[in-house]
BALOBA-1460 file (C-alpha; in Angstrom, 3 decimals):
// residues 302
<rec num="1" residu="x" x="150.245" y="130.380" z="60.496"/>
<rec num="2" residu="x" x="147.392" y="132.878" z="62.006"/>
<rec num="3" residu="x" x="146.688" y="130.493" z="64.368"/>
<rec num="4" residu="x" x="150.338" y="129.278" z="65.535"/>
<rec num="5" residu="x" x="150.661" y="132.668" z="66.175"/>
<rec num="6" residu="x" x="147.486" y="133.075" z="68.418"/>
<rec num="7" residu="x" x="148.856" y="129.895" z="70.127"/>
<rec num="8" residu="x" x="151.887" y="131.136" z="70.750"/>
<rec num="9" residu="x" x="150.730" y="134.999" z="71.686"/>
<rec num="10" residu="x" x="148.509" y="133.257" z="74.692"/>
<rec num="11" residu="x" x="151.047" y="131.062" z="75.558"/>
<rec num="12" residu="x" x="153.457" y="133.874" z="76.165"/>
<rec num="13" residu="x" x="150.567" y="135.372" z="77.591"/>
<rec num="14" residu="x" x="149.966" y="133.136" z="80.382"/>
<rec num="15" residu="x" x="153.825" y="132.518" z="81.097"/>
<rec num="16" residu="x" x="153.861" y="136.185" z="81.233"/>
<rec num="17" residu="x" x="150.866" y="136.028" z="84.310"/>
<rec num="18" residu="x" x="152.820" y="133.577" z="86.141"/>
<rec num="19" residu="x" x="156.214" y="135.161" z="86.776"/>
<rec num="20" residu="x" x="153.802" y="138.377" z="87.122"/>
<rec num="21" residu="x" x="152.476" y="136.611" z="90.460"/>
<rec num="22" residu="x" x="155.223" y="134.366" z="91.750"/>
<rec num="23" residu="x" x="154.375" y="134.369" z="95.333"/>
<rec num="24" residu="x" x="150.644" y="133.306" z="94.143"/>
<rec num="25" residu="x" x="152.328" y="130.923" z="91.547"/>
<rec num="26" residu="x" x="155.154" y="129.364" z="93.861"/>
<rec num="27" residu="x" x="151.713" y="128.631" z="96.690"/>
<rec num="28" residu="x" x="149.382" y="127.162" z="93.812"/>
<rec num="29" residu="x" x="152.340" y="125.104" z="93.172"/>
<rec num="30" residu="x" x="153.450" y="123.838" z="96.506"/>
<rec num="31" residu="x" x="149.090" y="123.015" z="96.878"/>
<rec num="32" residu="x" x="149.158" y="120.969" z="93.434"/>
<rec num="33" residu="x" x="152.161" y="119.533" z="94.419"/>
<rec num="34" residu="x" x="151.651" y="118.225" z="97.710"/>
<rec num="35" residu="x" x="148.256" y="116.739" z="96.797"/>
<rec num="36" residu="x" x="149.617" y="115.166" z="93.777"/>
<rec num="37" residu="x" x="152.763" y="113.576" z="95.834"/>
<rec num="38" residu="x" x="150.157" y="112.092" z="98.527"/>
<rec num="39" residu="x" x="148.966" y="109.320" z="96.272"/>
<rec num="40" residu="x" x="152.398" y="109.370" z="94.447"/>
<rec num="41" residu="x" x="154.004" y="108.163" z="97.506"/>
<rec num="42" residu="x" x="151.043" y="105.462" z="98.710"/>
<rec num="43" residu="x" x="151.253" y="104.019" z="94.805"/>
<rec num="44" residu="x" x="155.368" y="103.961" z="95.229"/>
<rec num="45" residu="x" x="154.800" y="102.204" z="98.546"/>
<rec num="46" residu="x" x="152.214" y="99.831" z="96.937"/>
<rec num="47" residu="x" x="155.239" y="99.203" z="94.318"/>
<rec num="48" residu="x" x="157.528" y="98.421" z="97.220"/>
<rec num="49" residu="x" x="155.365" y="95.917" z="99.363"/>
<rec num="50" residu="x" x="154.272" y="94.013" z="96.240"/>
<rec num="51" residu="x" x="158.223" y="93.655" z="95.369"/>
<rec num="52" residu="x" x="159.075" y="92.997" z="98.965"/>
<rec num="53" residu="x" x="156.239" y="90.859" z="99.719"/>
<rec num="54" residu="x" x="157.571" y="88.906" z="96.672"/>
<rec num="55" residu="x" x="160.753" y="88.632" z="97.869"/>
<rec num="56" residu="x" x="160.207" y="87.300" z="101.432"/>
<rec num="57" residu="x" x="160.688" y="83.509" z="101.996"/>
<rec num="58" residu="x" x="157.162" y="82.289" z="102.478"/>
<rec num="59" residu="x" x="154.728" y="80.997" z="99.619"/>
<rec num="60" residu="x" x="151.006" y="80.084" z="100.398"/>
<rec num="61" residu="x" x="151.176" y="75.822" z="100.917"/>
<rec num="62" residu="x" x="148.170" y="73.567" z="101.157"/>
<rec num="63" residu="x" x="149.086" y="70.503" z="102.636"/>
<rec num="64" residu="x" x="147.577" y="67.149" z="101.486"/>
<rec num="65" residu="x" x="146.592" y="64.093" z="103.114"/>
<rec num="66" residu="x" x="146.615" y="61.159" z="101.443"/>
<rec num="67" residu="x" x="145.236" y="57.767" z="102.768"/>
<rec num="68" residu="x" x="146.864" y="55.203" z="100.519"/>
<rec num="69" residu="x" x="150.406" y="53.648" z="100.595"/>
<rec num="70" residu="x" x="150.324" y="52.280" z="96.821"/>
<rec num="71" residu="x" x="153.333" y="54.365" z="95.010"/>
<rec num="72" residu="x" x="150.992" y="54.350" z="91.614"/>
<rec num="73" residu="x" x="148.168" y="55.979" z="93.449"/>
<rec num="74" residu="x" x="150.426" y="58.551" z="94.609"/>
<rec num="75" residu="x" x="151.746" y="59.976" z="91.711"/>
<rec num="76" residu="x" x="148.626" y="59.556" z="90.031"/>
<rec num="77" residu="x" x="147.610" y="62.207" z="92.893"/>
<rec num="78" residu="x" x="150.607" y="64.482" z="92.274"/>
<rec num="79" residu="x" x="150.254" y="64.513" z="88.737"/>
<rec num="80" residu="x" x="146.574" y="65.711" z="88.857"/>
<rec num="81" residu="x" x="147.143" y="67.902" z="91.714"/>
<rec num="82" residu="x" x="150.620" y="69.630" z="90.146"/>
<rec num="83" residu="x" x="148.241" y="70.161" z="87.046"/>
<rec num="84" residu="x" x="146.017" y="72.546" z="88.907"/>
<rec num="85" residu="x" x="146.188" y="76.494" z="87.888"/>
<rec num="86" residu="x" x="148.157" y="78.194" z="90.707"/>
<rec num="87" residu="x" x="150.206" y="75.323" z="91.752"/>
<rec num="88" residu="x" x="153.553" y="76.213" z="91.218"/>
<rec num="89" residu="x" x="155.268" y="72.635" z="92.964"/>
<rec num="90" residu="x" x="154.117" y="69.821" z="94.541"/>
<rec num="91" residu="x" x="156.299" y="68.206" z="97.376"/>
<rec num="92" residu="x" x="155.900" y="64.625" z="98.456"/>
<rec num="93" residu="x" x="156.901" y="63.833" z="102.166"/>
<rec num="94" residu="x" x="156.688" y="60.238" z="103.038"/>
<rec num="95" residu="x" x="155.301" y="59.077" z="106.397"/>
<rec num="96" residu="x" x="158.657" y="57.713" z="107.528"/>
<rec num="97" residu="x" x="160.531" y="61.132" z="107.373"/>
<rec num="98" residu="x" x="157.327" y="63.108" z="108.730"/>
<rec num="99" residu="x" x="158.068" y="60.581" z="111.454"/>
<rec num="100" residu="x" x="161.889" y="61.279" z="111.861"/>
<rec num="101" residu="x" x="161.481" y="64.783" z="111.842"/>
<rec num="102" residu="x" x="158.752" y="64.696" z="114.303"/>
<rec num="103" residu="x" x="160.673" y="63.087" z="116.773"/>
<rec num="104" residu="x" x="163.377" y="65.160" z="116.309"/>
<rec num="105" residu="x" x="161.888" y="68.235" z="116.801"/>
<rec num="106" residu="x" x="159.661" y="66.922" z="120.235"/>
<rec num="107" residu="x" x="163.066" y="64.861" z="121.342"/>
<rec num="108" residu="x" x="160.674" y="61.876" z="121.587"/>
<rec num="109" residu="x" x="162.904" y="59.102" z="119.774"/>
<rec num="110" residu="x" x="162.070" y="56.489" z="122.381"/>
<rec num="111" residu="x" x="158.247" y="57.173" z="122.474"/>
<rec num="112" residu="x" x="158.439" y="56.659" z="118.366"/>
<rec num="113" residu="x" x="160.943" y="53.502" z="118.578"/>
<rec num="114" residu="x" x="157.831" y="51.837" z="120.719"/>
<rec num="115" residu="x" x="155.026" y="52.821" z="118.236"/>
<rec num="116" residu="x" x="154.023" y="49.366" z="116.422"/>
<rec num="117" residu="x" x="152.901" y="51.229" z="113.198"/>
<rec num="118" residu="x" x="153.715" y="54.464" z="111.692"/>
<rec num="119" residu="x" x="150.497" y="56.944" z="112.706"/>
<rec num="120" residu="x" x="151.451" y="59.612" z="109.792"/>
<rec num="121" residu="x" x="149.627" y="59.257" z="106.549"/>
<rec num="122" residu="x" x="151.889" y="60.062" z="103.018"/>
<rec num="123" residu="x" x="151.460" y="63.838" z="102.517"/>
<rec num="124" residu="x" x="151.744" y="66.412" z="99.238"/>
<rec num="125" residu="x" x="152.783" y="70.019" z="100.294"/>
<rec num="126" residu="x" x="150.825" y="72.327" z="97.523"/>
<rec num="127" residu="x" x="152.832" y="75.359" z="97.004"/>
<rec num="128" residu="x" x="151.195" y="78.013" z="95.272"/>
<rec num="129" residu="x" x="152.077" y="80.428" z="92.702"/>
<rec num="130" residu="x" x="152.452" y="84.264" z="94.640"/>
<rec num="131" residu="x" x="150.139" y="85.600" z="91.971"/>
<rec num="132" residu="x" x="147.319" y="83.383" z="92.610"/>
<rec num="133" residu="x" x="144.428" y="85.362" z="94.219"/>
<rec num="134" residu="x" x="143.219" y="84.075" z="97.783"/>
<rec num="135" residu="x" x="139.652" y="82.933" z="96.876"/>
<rec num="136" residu="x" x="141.757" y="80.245" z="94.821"/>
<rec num="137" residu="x" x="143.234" y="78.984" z="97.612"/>
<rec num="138" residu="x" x="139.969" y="78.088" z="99.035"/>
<rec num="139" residu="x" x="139.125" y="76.773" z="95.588"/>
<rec num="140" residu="x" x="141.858" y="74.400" z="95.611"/>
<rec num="141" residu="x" x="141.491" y="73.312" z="99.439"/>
<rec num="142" residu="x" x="137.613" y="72.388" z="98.625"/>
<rec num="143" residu="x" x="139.064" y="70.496" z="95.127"/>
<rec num="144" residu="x" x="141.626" y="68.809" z="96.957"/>
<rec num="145" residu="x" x="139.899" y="67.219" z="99.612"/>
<rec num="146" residu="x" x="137.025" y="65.231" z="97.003"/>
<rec num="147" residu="x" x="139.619" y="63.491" z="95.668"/>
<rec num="148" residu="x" x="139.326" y="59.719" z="96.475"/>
<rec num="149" residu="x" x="142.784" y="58.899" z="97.885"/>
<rec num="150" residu="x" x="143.037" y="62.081" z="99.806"/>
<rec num="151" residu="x" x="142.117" y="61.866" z="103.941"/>
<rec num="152" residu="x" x="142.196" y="65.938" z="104.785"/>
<rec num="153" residu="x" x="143.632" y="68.958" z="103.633"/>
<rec num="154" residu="x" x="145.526" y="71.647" z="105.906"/>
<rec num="155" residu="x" x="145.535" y="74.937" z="104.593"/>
<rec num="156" residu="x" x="146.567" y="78.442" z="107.425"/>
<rec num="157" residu="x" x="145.120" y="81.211" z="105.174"/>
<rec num="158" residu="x" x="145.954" y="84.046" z="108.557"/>
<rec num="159" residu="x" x="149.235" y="85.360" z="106.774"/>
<rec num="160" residu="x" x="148.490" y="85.239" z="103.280"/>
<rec num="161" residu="x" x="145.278" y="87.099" z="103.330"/>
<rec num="162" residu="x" x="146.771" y="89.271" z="105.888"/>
<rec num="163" residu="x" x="149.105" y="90.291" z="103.083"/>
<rec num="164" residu="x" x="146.488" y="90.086" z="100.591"/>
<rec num="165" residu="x" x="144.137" y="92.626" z="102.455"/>
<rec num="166" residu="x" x="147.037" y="95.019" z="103.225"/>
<rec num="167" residu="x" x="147.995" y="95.100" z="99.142"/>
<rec num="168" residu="x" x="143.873" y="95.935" z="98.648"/>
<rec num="169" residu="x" x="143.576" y="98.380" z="101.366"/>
<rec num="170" residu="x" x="146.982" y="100.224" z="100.087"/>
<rec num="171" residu="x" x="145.673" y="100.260" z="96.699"/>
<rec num="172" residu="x" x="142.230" y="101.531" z="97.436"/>
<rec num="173" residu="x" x="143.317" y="104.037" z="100.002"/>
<rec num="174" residu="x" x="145.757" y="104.924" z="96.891"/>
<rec num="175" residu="x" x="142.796" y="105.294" z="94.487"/>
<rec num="176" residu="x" x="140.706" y="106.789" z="96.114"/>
<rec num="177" residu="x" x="143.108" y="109.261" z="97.762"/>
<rec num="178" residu="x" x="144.058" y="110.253" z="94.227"/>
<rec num="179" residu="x" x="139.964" y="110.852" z="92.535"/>
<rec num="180" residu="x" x="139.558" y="113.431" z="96.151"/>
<rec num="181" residu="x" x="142.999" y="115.154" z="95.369"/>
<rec num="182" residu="x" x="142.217" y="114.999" z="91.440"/>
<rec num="183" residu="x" x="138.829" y="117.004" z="92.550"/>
<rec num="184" residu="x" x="141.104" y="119.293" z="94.356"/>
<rec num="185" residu="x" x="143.396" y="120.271" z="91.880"/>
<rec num="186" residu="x" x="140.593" y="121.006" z="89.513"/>
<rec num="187" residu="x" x="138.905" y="122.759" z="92.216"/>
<rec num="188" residu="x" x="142.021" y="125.007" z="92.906"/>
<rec num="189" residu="x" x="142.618" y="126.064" z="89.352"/>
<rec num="190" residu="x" x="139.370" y="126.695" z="88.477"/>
<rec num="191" residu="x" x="139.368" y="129.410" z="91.336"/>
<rec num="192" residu="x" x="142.838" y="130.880" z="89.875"/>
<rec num="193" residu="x" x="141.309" y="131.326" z="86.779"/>
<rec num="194" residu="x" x="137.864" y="132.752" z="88.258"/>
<rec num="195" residu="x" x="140.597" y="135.402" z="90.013"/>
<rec num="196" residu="x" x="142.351" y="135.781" z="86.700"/>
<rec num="197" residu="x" x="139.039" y="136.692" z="84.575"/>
<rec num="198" residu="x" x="137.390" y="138.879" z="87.584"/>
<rec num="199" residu="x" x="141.064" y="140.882" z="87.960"/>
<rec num="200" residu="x" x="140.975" y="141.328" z="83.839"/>
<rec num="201" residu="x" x="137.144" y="141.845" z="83.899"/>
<rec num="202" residu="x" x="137.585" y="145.499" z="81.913"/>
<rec num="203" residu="x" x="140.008" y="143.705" z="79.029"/>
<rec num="204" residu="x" x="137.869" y="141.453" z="78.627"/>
<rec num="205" residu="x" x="134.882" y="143.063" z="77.862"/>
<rec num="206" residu="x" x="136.891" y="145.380" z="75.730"/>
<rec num="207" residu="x" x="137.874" y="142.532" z="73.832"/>
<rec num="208" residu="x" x="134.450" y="141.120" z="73.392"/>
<rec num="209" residu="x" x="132.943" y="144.396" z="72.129"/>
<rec num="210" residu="x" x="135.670" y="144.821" z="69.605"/>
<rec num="211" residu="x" x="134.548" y="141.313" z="68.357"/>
<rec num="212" residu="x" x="137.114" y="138.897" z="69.843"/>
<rec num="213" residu="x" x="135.542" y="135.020" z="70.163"/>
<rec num="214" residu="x" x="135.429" y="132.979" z="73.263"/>
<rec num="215" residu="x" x="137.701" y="130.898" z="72.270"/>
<rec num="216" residu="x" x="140.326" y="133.933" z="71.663"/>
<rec num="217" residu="x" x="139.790" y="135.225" z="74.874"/>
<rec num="218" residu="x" x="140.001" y="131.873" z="76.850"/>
<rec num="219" residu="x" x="143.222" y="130.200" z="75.332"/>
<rec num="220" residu="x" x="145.631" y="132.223" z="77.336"/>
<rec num="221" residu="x" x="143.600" y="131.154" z="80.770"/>
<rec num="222" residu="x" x="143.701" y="127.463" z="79.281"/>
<rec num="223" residu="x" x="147.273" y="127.593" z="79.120"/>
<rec num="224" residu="x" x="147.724" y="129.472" z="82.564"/>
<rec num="225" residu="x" x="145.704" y="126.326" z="83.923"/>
<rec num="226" residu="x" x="147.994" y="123.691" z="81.767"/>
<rec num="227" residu="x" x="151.032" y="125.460" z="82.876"/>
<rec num="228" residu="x" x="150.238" y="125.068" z="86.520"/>
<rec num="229" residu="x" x="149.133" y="121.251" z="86.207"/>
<rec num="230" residu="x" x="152.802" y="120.965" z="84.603"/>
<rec num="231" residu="x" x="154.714" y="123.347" z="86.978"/>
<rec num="232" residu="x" x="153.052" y="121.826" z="89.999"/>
<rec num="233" residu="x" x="153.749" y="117.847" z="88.705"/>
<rec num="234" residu="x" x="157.022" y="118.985" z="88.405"/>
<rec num="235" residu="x" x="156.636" y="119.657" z="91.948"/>
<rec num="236" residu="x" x="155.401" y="117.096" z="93.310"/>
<rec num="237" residu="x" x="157.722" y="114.917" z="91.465"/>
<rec num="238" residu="x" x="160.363" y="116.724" z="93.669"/>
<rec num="239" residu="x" x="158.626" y="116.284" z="96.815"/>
<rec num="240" residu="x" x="158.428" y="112.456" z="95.793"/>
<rec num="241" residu="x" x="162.008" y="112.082" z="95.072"/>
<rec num="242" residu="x" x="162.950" y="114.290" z="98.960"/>
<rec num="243" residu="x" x="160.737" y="111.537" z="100.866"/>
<rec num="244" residu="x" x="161.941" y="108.962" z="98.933"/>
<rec num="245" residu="x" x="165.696" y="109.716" z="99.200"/>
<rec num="246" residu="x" x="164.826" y="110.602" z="103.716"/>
<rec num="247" residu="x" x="162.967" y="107.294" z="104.085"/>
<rec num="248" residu="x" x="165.285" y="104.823" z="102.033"/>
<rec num="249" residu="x" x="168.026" y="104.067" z="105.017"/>
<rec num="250" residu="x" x="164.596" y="102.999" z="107.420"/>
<rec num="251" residu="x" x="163.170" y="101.517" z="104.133"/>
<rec num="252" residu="x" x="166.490" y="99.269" z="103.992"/>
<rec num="253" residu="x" x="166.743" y="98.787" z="107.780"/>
<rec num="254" residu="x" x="163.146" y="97.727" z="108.370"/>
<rec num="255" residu="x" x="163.781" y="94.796" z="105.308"/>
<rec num="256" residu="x" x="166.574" y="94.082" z="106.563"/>
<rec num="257" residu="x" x="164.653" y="92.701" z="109.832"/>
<rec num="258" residu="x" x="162.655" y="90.529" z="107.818"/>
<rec num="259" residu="x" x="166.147" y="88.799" z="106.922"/>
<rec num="260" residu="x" x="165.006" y="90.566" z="103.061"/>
<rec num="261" residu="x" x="167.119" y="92.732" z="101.268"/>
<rec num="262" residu="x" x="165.833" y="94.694" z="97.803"/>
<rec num="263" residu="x" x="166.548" y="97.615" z="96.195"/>
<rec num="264" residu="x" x="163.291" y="100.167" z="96.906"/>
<rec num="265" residu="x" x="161.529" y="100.822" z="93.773"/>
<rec num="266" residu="x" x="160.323" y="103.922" z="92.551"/>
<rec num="267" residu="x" x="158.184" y="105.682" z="89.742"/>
<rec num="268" residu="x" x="159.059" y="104.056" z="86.511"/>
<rec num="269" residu="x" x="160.177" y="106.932" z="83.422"/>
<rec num="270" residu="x" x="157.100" y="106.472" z="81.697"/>
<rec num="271" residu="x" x="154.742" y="106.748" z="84.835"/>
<rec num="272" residu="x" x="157.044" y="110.135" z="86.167"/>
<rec num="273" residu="x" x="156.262" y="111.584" z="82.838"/>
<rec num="274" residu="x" x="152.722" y="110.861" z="82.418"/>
<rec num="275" residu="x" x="152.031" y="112.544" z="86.504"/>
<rec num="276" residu="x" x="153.078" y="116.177" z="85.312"/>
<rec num="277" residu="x" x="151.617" y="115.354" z="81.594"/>
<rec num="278" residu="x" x="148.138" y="114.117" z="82.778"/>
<rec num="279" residu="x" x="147.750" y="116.720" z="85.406"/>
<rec num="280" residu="x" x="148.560" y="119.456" z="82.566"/>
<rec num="281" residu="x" x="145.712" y="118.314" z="81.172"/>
<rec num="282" residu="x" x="143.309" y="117.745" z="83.739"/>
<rec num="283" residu="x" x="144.560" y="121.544" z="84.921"/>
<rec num="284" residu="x" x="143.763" y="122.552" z="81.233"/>
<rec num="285" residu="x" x="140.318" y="121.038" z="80.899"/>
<rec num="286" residu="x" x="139.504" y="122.485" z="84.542"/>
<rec num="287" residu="x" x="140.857" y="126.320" z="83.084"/>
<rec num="288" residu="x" x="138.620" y="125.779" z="80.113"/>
<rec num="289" residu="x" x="135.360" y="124.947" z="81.412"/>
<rec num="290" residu="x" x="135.448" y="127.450" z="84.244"/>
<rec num="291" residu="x" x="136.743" y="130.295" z="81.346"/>
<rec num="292" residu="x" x="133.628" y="129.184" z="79.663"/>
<rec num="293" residu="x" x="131.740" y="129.172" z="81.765"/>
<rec num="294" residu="x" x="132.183" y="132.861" z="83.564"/>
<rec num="295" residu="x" x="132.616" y="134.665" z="79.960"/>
<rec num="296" residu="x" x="129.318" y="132.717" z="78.681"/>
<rec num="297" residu="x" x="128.120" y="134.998" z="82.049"/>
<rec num="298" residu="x" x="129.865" y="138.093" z="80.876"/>
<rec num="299" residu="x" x="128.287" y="138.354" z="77.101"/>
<rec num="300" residu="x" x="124.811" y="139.048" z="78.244"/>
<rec num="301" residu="x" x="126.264" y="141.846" z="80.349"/>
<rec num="302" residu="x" x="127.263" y="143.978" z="77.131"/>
């Protein structure tokens, strides 16, 4: 019971320091919360390319060569080639409609009625699975091509790892965007709470001469810290849910180009609790270590 009631003293205790300073409070806030919602937004906008990237109409195909005209030999091809990981369907196109659409689409109908033999070999269109990583592709192109009934394999890679290297950089820049701001946020509370113990210096040292522990004394600066990760996740949370709600009609309008039409995702429930939750804790654990670390400077002092 003695110590729910020393939890509960510093926790009033710190809630008490906050509306104490609430033009200090509201501008720690508006900090935590605009570095949190930077790599908020960039992993929502990861979210939505992956889903709208997965909606478009194009799929990475490998087309397939084949030099032989027996029937047997071709589905003997298909069958091993469909049985590939990352091969989601195989399409046969015979040489007689590669032919007829050909012509069709040059308007050369009499130059193809004079040909004495058909030119076009049998070919398999490969299309791949959208979760299959590009250095499979070029797996697959290099597996293709050694097998003995095939003559060449086709393969335009431009778009695919276009989209590929956009989903990387997005999700790096995301990352890595996130460990600075993370540094940040630790960085900014541990100076609030420096403020906080160098404004309550004389308490302090009252309270260590009449025998009160470190731990005592720091709880109600550990849960000044974890009420600002909270407050200021909350925050930025907000700010996340503004942008979202301004960019959604040029979200829609630029898919909408693209002849695409989704509904823009956002944070899930689980990952908009666990932003205020884990920075509350990473605030905490940056509260506690720099309490710790300026009283462990005060005791030799008395």
């Amino acid at each position: 019971m003695s110590w729910l009631l020393n939890h509960q003293r510093a926790f009033r205790l710190a809630l008490l320091r906050l509306l104490q300073t609430p033009f200090a409070t509201l501008f720690t806030l508006l900090v935590v919360g605009l570095a949190l919602s930077l790599p908020s937004a960039m992993y929502v906008g990861l979210k939505n390319l992956n889903h709208w990237l997965g909606h478009l109409p194009i799929s990475p195909e490998i087309s397939v060569f084949t030099q032989t005209d027996d029937p047997a030999a071709l589905r003997t091809l298909e069958q091993s080639i469909r049985g590939e990981a990352g091969v989601s369907a195989v399409r046969l196109i015979r040489r007689e409609d590669a032919l007829k659409t050909l012509a069709q689409q040059l308007n050369i109908n009499d130059l193809v009625d004079g040909l004495a033999r058909n030119p076009l070999p049998h070919t398999l269109v490969v299309t791949l699975g959208p979760d299959t990583p590009p250095d499979r592709y070029s797996q697959l192109q290099q597996k293709f091509a050694a097998l003995p009934t095939v003559l060449a394999v086709q393969y335009d890679a431009a778009l695919n790892q276009k989209l590929h290297a956009l989903r990387q950089l997005v999700a790096n820049a995301a990352l890595g965007l996130g460990f600075l701001l993370a540094i940040a946020i630790t960085a900014v509370v541990a100076n609030t709470i420096r403020l906080q113990i160098l404004t309550q210096r004389d308490e302090i040292e009252v309270s260590m001469l009449i025998g009160a522990t470190d731990a005592y004394i720091r709880r109600p600066f550990m849960y000044f810290g974890l009420l600002q990760g909270l407050l200021g996740g909350l925050t930025a949370l907000l700010l996340l849910a503004g942008f979202s709600w301004l960019t959604q009609p040029y979200l829609a309008e630029f898919t909408q180009s693209y002849g695409n039409t989704f509904i823009p995702q956002s944070l899930s429930l689980s990952e908009a609790i666990a932003l205020p939750v884990c920075t509350a804790a990473l605030a905490s654990l940056s509260a506690h270590i720099a309490a710790m670390r300026h009283l462990h400077r005060m005791r030799p002092s008395l």
